[in-house]
C-alpha positions as CSV (number, residue, x, y, z in Angstrom):
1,X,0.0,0.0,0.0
2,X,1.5,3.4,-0.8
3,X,2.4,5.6,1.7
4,X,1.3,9.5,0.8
5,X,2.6,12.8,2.6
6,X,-0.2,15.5,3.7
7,X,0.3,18.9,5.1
8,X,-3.0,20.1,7.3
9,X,-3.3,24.0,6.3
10,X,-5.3,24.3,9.5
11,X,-3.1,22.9,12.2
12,X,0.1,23.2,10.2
13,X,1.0,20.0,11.0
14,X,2.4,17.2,8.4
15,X,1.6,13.1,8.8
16,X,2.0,10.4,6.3
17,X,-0.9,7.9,5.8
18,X,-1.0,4.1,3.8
19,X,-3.8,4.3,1.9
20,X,-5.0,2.1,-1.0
21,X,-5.5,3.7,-4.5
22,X,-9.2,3.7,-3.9
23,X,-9.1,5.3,-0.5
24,X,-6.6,7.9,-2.4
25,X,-8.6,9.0,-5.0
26,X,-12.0,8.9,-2.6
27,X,-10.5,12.0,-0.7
28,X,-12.0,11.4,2.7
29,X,-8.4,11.5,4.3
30,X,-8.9,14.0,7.7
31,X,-5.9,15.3,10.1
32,X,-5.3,12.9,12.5
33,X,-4.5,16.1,14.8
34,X,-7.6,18.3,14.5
35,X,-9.8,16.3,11.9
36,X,-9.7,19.0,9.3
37,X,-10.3,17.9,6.2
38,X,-8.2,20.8,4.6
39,X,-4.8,19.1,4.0
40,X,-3.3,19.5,0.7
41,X,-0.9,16.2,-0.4
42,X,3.0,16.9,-0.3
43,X,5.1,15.8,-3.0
44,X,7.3,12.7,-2.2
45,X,10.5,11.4,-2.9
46,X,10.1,8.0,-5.2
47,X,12.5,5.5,-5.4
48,X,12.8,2.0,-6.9
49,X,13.9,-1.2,-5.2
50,X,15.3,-3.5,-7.5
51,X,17.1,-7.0,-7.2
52,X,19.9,-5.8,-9.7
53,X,23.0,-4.3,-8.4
54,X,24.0,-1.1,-10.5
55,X,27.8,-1.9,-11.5
């Protein structure tokens, strides 16, 4: 399950939250802090895990 990066513009605070692609897109996801429901998603890093080594 992908792990996504909010910022609460209410409280100020940032959490992280697993959430399924479905529960993404369904944009129900509150503060875990105050409950707001005005939190604006971060931008991530990415990276790839791979069984190759890089030479």
């Amino acid at each position: 399950m992908p792990v996504y990066d909010y910022h609460c513009t209410d409280c100020h605070k940032t959490f992280e939250q697993a959430l399924t692609l479905h529960q993404h897109d369904s944009n129900r996801v509150r503060c875990p802090h105050c409950g707001s429901k005005n939190i604006e998603q971060e931008a991530a890093a990415f990276y790839a895990v791979t069984s190759k080594k890089s030479a």
